[in-house]
C-alpha positions as CSV (number, residue, x, y, z in Angstrom):
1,X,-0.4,41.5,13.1
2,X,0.3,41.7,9.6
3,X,-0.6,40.1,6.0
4,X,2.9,38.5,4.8
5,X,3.3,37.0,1.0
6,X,5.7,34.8,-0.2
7,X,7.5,34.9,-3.8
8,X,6.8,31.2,-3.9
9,X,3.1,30.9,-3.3
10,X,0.9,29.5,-5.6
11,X,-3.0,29.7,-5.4
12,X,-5.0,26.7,-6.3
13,X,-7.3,26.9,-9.5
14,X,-10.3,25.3,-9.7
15,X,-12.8,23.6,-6.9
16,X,-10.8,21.8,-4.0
17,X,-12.3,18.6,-4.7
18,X,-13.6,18.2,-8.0
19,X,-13.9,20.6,-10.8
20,X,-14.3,20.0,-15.0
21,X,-11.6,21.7,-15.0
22,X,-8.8,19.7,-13.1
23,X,-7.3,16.3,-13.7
24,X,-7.7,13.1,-12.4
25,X,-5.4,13.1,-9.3
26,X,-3.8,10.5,-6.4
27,X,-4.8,10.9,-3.0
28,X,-1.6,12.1,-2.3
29,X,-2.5,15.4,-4.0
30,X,-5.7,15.3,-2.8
31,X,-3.8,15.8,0.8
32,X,-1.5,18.6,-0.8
33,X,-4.9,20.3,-1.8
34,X,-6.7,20.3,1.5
35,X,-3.8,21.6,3.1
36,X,-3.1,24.5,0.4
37,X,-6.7,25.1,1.3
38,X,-6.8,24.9,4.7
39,X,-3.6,26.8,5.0
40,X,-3.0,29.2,2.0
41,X,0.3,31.9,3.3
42,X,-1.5,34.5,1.7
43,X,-4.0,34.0,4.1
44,X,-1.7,33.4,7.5
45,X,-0.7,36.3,9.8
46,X,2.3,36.5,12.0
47,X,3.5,38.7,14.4
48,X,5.8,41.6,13.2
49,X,8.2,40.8,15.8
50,X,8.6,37.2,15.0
51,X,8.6,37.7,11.1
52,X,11.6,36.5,10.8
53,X,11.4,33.4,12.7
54,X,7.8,32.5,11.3
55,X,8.8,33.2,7.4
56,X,11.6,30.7,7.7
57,X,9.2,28.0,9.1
58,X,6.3,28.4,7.0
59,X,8.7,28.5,4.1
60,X,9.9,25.3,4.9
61,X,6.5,24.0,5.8
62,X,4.6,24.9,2.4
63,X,7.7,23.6,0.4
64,X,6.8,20.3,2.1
65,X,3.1,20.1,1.9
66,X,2.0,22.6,-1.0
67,X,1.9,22.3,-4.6
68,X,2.2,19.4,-6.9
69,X,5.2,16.7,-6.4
70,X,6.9,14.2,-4.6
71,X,10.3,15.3,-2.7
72,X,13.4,13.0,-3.2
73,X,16.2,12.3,-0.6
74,X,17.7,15.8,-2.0
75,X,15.0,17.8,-1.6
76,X,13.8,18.0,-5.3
77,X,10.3,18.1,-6.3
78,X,9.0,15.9,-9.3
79,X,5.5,16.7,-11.3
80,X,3.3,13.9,-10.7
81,X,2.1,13.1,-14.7
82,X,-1.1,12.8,-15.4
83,X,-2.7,9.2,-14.5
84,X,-5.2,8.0,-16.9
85,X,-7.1,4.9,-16.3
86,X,-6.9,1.9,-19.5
87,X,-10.8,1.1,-19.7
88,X,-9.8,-1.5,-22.0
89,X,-7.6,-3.3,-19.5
90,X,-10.2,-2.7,-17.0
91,X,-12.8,-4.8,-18.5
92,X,-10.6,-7.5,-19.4
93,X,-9.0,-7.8,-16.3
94,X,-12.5,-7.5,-14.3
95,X,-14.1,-10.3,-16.9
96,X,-11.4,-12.5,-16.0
97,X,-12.5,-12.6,-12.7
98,X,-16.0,-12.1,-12.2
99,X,-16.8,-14.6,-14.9
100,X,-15.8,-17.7,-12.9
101,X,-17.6,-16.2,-10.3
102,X,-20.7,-16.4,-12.3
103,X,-20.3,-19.4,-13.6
104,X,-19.3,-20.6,-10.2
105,X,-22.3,-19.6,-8.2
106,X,-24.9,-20.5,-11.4
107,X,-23.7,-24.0,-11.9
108,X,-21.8,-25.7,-8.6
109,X,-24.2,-27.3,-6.6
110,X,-21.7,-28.6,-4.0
111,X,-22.1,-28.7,0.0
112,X,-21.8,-25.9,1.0
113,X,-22.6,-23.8,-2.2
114,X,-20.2,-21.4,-2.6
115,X,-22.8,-18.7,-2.1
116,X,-22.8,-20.8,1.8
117,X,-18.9,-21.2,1.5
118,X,-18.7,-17.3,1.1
119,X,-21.6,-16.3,3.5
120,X,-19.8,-18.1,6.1
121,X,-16.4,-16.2,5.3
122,X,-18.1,-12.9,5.7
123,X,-19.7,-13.5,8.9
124,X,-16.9,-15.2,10.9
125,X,-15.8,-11.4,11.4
126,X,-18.4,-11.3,14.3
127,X,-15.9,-13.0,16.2
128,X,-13.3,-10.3,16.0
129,X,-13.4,-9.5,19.6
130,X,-12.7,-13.0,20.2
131,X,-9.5,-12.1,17.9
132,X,-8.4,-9.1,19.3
133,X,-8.2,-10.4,22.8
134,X,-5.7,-13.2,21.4
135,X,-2.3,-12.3,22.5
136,X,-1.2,-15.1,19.2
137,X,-3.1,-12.9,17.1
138,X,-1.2,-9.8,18.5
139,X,1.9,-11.8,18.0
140,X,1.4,-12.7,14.4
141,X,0.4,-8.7,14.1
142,X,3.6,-7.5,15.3
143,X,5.6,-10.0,13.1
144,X,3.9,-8.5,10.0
145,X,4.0,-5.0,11.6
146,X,8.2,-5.3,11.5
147,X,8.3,-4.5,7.4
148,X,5.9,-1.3,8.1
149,X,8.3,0.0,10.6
150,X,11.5,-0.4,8.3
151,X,9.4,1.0,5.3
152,X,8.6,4.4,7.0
153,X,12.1,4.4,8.4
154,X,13.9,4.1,5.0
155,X,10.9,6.9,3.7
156,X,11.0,9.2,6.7
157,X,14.6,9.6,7.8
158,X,16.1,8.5,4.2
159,X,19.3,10.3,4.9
160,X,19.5,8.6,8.6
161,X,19.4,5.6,6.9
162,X,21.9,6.5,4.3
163,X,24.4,7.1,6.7
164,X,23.8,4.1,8.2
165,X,24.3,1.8,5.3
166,X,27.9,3.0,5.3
167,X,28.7,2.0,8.5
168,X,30.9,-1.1,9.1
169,X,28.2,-3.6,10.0
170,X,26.0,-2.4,6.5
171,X,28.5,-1.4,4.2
172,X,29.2,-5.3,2.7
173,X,25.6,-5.5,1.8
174,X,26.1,-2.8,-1.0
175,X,24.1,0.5,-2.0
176,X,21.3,1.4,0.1
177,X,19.0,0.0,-1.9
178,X,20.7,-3.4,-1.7
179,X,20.3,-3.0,1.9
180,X,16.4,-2.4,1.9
181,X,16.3,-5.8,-0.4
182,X,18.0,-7.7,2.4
183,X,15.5,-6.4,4.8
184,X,12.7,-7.2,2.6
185,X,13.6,-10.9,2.8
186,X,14.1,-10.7,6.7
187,X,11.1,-9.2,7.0
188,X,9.0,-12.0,4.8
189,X,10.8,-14.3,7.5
190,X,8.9,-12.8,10.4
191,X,5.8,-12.7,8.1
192,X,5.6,-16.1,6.5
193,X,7.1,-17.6,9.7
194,X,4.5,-15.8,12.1
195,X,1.7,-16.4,10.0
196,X,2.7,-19.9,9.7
197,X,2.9,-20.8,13.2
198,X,-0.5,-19.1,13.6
199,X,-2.1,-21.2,11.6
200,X,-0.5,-24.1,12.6
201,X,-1.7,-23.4,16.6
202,X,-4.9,-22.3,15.3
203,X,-6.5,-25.7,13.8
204,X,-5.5,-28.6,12.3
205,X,-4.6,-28.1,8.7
206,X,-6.6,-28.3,6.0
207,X,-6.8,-31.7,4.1
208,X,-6.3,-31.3,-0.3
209,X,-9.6,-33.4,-0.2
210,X,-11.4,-30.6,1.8
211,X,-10.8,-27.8,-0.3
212,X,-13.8,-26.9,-2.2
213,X,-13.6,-25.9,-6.4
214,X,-14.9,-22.6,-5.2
215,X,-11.6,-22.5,-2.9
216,X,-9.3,-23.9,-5.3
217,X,-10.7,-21.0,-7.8
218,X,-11.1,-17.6,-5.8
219,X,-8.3,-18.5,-4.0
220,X,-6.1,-19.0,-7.0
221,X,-7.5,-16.4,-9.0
222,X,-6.4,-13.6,-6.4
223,X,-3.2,-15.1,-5.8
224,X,-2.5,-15.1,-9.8
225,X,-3.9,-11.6,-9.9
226,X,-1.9,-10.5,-7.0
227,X,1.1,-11.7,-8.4
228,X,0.6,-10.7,-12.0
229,X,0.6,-6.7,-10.4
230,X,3.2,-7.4,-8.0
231,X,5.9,-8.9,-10.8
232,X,4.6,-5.9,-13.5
233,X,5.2,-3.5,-10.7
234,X,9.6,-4.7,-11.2
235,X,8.9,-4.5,-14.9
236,X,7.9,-1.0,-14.3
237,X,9.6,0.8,-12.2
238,X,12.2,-1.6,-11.6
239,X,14.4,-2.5,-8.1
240,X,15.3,1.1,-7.0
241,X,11.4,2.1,-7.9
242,X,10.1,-1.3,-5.5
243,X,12.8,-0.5,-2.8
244,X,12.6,3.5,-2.2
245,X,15.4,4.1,-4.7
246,X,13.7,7.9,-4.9
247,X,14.8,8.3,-1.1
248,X,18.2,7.3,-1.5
249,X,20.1,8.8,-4.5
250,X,18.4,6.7,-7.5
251,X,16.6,8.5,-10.0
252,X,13.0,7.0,-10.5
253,X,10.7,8.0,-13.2
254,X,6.8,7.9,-12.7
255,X,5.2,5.5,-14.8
256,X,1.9,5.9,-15.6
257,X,1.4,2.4,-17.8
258,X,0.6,-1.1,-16.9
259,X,-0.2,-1.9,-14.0
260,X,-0.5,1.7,-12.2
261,X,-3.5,2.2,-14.6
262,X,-5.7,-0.9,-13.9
263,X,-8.2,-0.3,-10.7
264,X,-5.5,1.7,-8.6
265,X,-2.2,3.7,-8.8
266,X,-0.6,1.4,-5.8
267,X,-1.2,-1.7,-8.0
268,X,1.7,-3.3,-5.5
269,X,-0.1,-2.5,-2.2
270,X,-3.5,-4.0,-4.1
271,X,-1.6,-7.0,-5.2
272,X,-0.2,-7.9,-2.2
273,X,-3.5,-7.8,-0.3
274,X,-4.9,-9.9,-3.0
275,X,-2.6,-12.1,-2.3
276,X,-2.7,-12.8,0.7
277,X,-6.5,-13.0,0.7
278,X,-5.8,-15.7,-2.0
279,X,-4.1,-17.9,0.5
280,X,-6.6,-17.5,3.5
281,X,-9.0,-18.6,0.9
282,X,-7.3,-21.7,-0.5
283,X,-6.2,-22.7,3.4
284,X,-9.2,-22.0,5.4
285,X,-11.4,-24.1,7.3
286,X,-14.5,-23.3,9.3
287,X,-11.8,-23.4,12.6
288,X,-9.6,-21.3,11.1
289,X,-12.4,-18.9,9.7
290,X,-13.3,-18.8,14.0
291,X,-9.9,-18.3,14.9
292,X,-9.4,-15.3,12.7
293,X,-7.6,-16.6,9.8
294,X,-9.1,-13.7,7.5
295,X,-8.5,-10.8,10.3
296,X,-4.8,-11.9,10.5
297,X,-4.5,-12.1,6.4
Protein backbone atom coordinates (compact mmCIF):
# COMPACT_ATOMS: atom_id res chain seq x y z
CA UNK A 1 0.00 0.00 0.00
CA UNK A 2 1.01 3.29 -0.93
CA UNK A 3 0.33 7.24 -0.20
CA UNK A 4 -0.95 8.58 -3.78
CA UNK A 5 -1.52 12.55 -4.38
CA UNK A 6 -3.37 14.10 -6.90
CA UNK A 7 -2.42 17.53 -8.92
CA UNK A 8 -6.01 18.54 -8.13
CA UNK A 9 -6.38 18.25 -4.43
CA UNK A 10 -7.14 20.95 -2.37
CA UNK A 11 -6.88 20.93 1.58
CA UNK A 12 -9.50 22.60 3.48
CA UNK A 13 -8.47 25.81 5.65
CA UNK A 14 -9.95 26.66 8.63
CA UNK A 15 -12.22 24.42 11.32
CA UNK A 16 -14.72 21.98 9.49
CA UNK A 17 -17.56 23.53 10.96
CA UNK A 18 -17.10 26.85 12.05
CA UNK A 19 -14.11 29.01 12.17
CA UNK A 20 -13.66 33.23 12.30
CA UNK A 21 -12.03 32.64 9.56
CA UNK A 22 -14.53 31.16 6.90
CA UNK A 23 -17.72 32.51 5.39
CA UNK A 24 -21.15 32.02 5.90
CA UNK A 25 -21.98 28.90 3.86
CA UNK A 26 -25.25 26.67 2.46
CA UNK A 27 -25.67 23.30 3.66
CA UNK A 28 -24.70 22.19 0.43
CA UNK A 29 -21.03 23.10 1.22
CA UNK A 30 -21.36 22.08 4.49
CA UNK A 31 -21.87 18.39 2.81
CA UNK A 32 -18.77 19.07 0.38
CA UNK A 33 -16.86 19.85 3.77
CA UNK A 34 -17.62 16.80 5.69
CA UNK A 35 -16.77 14.79 2.94
CA UNK A 36 -13.36 16.63 2.07
CA UNK A 37 -12.86 15.82 5.67
CA UNK A 38 -13.97 12.54 5.96
CA UNK A 39 -12.23 11.57 2.80
CA UNK A 40 -9.18 13.88 1.97
CA UNK A 41 -6.97 11.83 -1.22
CA UNK A 42 -4.01 12.83 0.43
CA UNK A 43 -5.02 10.72 3.06
CA UNK A 44 -6.51 7.46 1.01
CA UNK A 45 -4.24 4.42 0.10
CA UNK A 46 -4.66 2.08 -2.75
CA UNK A 47 -3.14 -0.82 -3.76
CA UNK A 48 -0.10 -0.51 -6.20
CA UNK A 49 -1.58 -2.92 -8.41
CA UNK A 50 -4.91 -1.30 -8.79
CA UNK A 51 -3.39 2.28 -9.10
CA UNK A 52 -4.58 2.73 -12.11
CA UNK A 53 -8.07 1.66 -11.69
CA UNK A 54 -8.50 3.48 -8.20
CA UNK A 55 -6.89 6.97 -9.42
CA UNK A 56 -9.44 7.16 -12.22
CA UNK A 57 -12.35 6.63 -9.69
CA UNK A 58 -11.37 8.70 -6.98
CA UNK A 59 -10.67 11.37 -9.49
CA UNK A 60 -13.97 11.32 -10.67
CA UNK A 61 -15.36 10.95 -7.17
CA UNK A 62 -13.63 14.17 -5.57
CA UNK A 63 -14.41 16.16 -8.72
CA UNK A 64 -18.05 15.38 -7.71
CA UNK A 65 -18.16 15.86 -3.99
CA UNK A 66 -14.98 18.12 -3.07
CA UNK A 67 -14.40 21.67 -3.23
CA UNK A 68 -16.62 24.66 -3.68
CA UNK A 69 -19.39 24.66 -6.62
CA UNK A 70 -22.26 23.41 -8.20
CA UNK A 71 -21.77 21.12 -11.43
CA UNK A 72 -23.95 21.91 -14.55
CA UNK A 73 -25.32 19.41 -17.18
CA UNK A 74 -21.70 19.86 -18.82
CA UNK A 75 -19.78 19.14 -16.04
CA UNK A 76 -18.62 22.79 -15.16
CA UNK A 77 -18.25 23.86 -11.69
CA UNK A 78 -19.53 27.41 -10.52
CA UNK A 79 -18.19 29.34 -7.20
CA UNK A 80 -21.06 29.60 -4.89
CA UNK A 81 -20.76 33.68 -4.00
CA UNK A 82 -20.85 34.66 -0.87
CA UNK A 83 -24.47 34.78 0.82
CA UNK A 84 -25.08 37.49 3.17
CA UNK A 85 -28.10 37.82 5.15
CA UNK A 86 -30.26 41.60 4.77
CA UNK A 87 -30.89 42.21 8.64
CA UNK A 88 -32.89 45.06 7.53
CA UNK A 89 -35.27 42.95 5.55
CA UNK A 90 -35.31 40.52 8.29
CA UNK A 91 -36.85 42.64 10.78
CA UNK A 92 -39.30 44.03 8.57
CA UNK A 93 -40.42 41.06 7.22
CA UNK A 94 -40.53 39.29 10.75
CA UNK A 95 -42.58 42.55 12.20
CA UNK A 96 -44.94 42.03 9.57
CA UNK A 97 -45.90 38.94 10.96
CA UNK A 98 -45.45 38.53 14.49
CA UNK A 99 -47.20 41.80 15.10
CA UNK A 100 -50.66 40.63 14.22
CA UNK A 101 -49.85 37.79 16.21
CA UNK A 102 -49.42 39.93 19.16
CA UNK A 103 -52.01 41.98 18.67
CA UNK A 104 -54.08 38.86 17.97
CA UNK A 105 -53.50 36.91 21.02
CA UNK A 106 -53.59 40.34 23.44
CA UNK A 107 -56.86 41.61 22.27
CA UNK A 108 -59.40 38.73 20.52
CA UNK A 109 -61.31 37.37 23.12
CA UNK A 110 -63.32 35.04 20.73
CA UNK A 111 -64.35 31.21 21.36
CA UNK A 112 -61.92 29.53 21.18
CA UNK A 113 -59.08 32.18 21.73
CA UNK A 114 -56.64 31.81 19.33
CA UNK A 115 -54.15 30.79 21.92
CA UNK A 116 -57.08 27.55 22.16
CA UNK A 117 -57.47 27.74 18.26
CA UNK A 118 -53.63 27.14 18.02
CA UNK A 119 -53.19 24.74 21.07
CA UNK A 120 -55.66 22.53 19.39
CA UNK A 121 -53.73 22.64 15.93
CA UNK A 122 -50.49 21.53 17.63
CA UNK A 123 -51.86 18.70 19.41
CA UNK A 124 -54.07 16.98 16.76
CA UNK A 125 -50.54 15.55 15.73
CA UNK A 126 -51.04 12.82 18.46
CA UNK A 127 -53.24 11.25 16.08
CA UNK A 128 -50.62 10.70 13.48
CA UNK A 129 -50.70 7.02 13.75
CA UNK A 130 -54.28 7.27 13.11
CA UNK A 131 -52.96 9.06 9.80
CA UNK A 132 -50.41 6.94 8.81
CA UNK A 133 -52.52 3.78 8.83
CA UNK A 134 -54.98 5.75 6.27
CA UNK A 135 -54.48 4.24 2.95
CA UNK A 136 -56.39 8.07 1.67
CA UNK A 137 -53.65 9.64 3.40
CA UNK A 138 -51.07 7.39 1.50
CA UNK A 139 -52.97 8.19 -1.54
CA UNK A 140 -52.90 11.96 -1.31
CA UNK A 141 -48.90 11.33 -0.35
CA UNK A 142 -48.15 9.65 -3.49
CA UNK A 143 -50.10 12.35 -5.57
CA UNK A 144 -47.88 15.01 -4.08
CA UNK A 145 -44.87 12.58 -4.15
CA UNK A 146 -45.15 12.52 -8.26
CA UNK A 147 -43.46 16.29 -8.66
CA UNK A 148 -40.43 15.02 -6.31
CA UNK A 149 -39.86 12.13 -8.52
CA UNK A 150 -39.75 14.26 -11.81
CA UNK A 151 -37.55 16.92 -9.91
CA UNK A 152 -34.71 14.50 -9.11
CA UNK A 153 -35.13 12.94 -12.47
CA UNK A 154 -34.59 16.24 -14.44
CA UNK A 155 -31.53 16.90 -11.62
CA UNK A 156 -30.00 13.44 -11.47
CA UNK A 157 -30.02 12.11 -15.01
CA UNK A 158 -30.22 15.78 -16.74
CA UNK A 159 -28.67 14.47 -19.95
CA UNK A 160 -31.27 11.30 -19.90
CA UNK A 161 -33.72 13.70 -19.82
CA UNK A 162 -32.32 15.87 -22.51
CA UNK A 163 -32.35 13.22 -24.85
CA UNK A 164 -35.65 12.55 -24.19
CA UNK A 165 -37.13 15.82 -24.85
CA UNK A 166 -36.04 15.35 -28.43
CA UNK A 167 -37.89 12.50 -29.02
CA UNK A 168 -41.00 12.52 -31.11
CA UNK A 169 -43.65 12.44 -28.39
CA UNK A 170 -41.53 15.67 -26.40
CA UNK A 171 -40.12 17.48 -29.08
CA UNK A 172 -43.49 19.89 -29.82
CA UNK A 173 -43.43 21.02 -26.29
CA UNK A 174 -40.12 22.99 -26.95
CA UNK A 175 -36.63 23.29 -25.10
CA UNK A 176 -36.20 21.20 -22.13
CA UNK A 177 -36.96 23.60 -19.92
CA UNK A 178 -40.40 24.10 -21.61
CA UNK A 179 -40.88 20.59 -21.01
CA UNK A 180 -40.26 20.66 -17.06
CA UNK A 181 -42.90 23.70 -17.14
CA UNK A 182 -45.54 21.39 -18.63
CA UNK A 183 -44.79 18.88 -16.02
CA UNK A 184 -44.95 21.42 -13.30
CA UNK A 185 -48.63 22.00 -14.17
CA UNK A 186 -49.36 18.14 -14.44
CA UNK A 187 -47.93 17.70 -11.41
CA UNK A 188 -50.08 20.63 -9.48
CA UNK A 189 -53.00 18.50 -11.06
CA UNK A 190 -52.24 15.47 -9.04
CA UNK A 191 -51.49 17.78 -6.07
CA UNK A 192 -54.34 20.14 -5.97
CA UNK A 193 -56.60 17.37 -7.22
CA UNK A 194 -55.39 14.74 -4.47
CA UNK A 195 -55.39 17.14 -1.79
CA UNK A 196 -58.80 18.26 -2.84
CA UNK A 197 -60.53 15.05 -2.76
CA UNK A 198 -58.89 14.38 0.63
CA UNK A 199 -60.34 17.00 2.13
CA UNK A 200 -63.50 16.62 0.55
CA UNK A 201 -63.73 12.66 2.06
CA UNK A 202 -62.29 13.78 5.15
CA UNK A 203 -65.22 16.16 6.71
CA UNK A 204 -67.66 18.28 5.60
CA UNK A 205 -66.37 21.59 4.49
CA UNK A 206 -65.80 24.36 6.31
CA UNK A 207 -68.66 27.09 6.37
CA UNK A 208 -67.15 31.19 5.61
CA UNK A 209 -69.11 31.84 8.92
CA UNK A 210 -66.89 29.32 10.87
CA UNK A 211 -63.67 30.59 10.06
CA UNK A 212 -62.24 32.35 12.97
CA UNK A 213 -60.28 36.17 12.53
CA UNK A 214 -57.31 34.26 13.87
CA UNK A 215 -57.86 31.84 10.73
CA UNK A 216 -58.69 34.35 8.25
CA UNK A 217 -55.28 36.16 9.49
CA UNK A 218 -52.46 33.44 10.02
CA UNK A 219 -53.85 31.76 7.26
CA UNK A 220 -53.62 34.66 4.89
CA UNK A 221 -50.52 36.05 6.19
CA UNK A 222 -48.53 32.72 5.27
CA UNK A 223 -50.15 32.38 2.08
CA UNK A 224 -49.20 36.22 1.15
CA UNK A 225 -45.73 35.49 2.45
CA UNK A 226 -45.45 32.29 0.69
CA UNK A 227 -46.39 33.82 -2.40
CA UNK A 228 -44.44 37.07 -2.09
CA UNK A 229 -40.99 34.48 -2.04
CA UNK A 230 -42.32 32.17 -4.52
CA UNK A 231 -43.16 35.14 -7.35
CA UNK A 232 -39.56 37.13 -6.29
CA UNK A 233 -37.91 33.76 -6.65
CA UNK A 234 -39.05 34.28 -11.13
CA UNK A 235 -37.94 37.86 -10.68
CA UNK A 236 -34.72 36.47 -9.68
CA UNK A 237 -33.53 33.95 -11.26
CA UNK A 238 -36.02 33.77 -13.79
CA UNK A 239 -37.80 30.46 -15.69
CA UNK A 240 -34.58 28.42 -16.57
CA UNK A 241 -33.34 29.32 -12.78
CA UNK A 242 -37.15 27.90 -11.32
CA UNK A 243 -37.14 24.95 -13.78
CA UNK A 244 -33.42 23.44 -13.64
CA UNK A 245 -32.27 25.51 -16.53
CA UNK A 246 -28.52 24.86 -14.93
CA UNK A 247 -29.05 20.96 -15.77
CA UNK A 248 -30.04 21.49 -19.19
CA UNK A 249 -27.87 23.88 -21.24
CA UNK A 250 -29.12 27.38 -19.71
CA UNK A 251 -26.76 29.50 -18.13
CA UNK A 252 -28.00 30.51 -14.53
CA UNK A 253 -26.28 32.97 -12.45
CA UNK A 254 -26.45 32.84 -8.53
CA UNK A 255 -28.24 35.51 -7.07
CA UNK A 256 -27.58 36.43 -3.77
CA UNK A 257 -30.41 39.36 -3.40
CA UNK A 258 -33.99 39.44 -2.50
CA UNK A 259 -35.47 36.89 -1.55
CA UNK A 260 -32.35 34.29 -1.16
CA UNK A 261 -31.27 36.65 1.70
CA UNK A 262 -34.36 36.83 3.96
CA UNK A 263 -34.56 33.71 6.62
CA UNK A 264 -33.20 31.05 4.12
CA UNK A 265 -31.25 30.54 0.73
CA UNK A 266 -34.24 28.19 -0.65
CA UNK A 267 -36.67 31.10 -0.11
CA UNK A 268 -38.95 28.87 -2.86
CA UNK A 269 -38.98 25.61 -0.92
CA UNK A 270 -39.82 27.98 2.36
CA UNK A 271 -42.50 29.72 0.48
CA UNK A 272 -44.18 26.90 -0.78
CA UNK A 273 -44.43 25.24 2.68
CA UNK A 274 -45.78 28.45 3.93
CA UNK A 275 -48.18 28.22 1.66
CA UNK A 276 -49.58 25.46 2.01
CA UNK A 277 -49.66 25.77 5.76
CA UNK A 278 -51.62 28.93 4.91
CA UNK A 279 -54.40 27.03 3.38
CA UNK A 280 -54.73 24.13 6.09
CA UNK A 281 -55.11 27.07 8.32
CA UNK A 282 -57.80 29.08 6.60
CA UNK A 283 -59.77 25.49 5.75
CA UNK A 284 -59.49 23.53 8.79
CA UNK A 285 -61.97 22.37 11.16
CA UNK A 286 -61.61 20.39 14.39
CA UNK A 287 -62.58 17.14 11.87
CA UNK A 288 -60.22 17.89 9.58
CA UNK A 289 -57.51 18.80 12.25
CA UNK A 290 -58.44 14.71 13.43
CA UNK A 291 -58.17 13.55 10.11
CA UNK A 292 -54.81 14.85 9.42
CA UNK A 293 -55.35 17.90 7.45
CA UNK A 294 -51.99 19.49 8.74
CA UNK A 295 -49.82 16.04 8.36
CA UNK A 296 -51.03 15.91 4.61
CA UNK A 297 -50.23 19.94 4.14
Amino acid sequence: METRYYEDEQPLEGKLLGGSNKPKITCERRFQEIIQYMYPPSKLTVPTDHAYTSKVSLTLFFRLQSGYGKLDASGKKEDIPKLVMNRKLQLIMLACMLIPQFVLFMYIKSNPSPAKQLSRWMSSFQHWRSWVASPPFWLNFAAMAVERVCYTIVWVRSKWFIKMCKTTFLRDWGTPVDVVVRFFFINKLFQFGGIFLWYYFAAPWIALADISLYQWVTGLQLILFGQLLNNAIYRAIGKNGVYYGVRLGHPVSYCTGFPFNVFTAHPQYFGSVATAIGVAVLLTTPAHETAGIFGVR
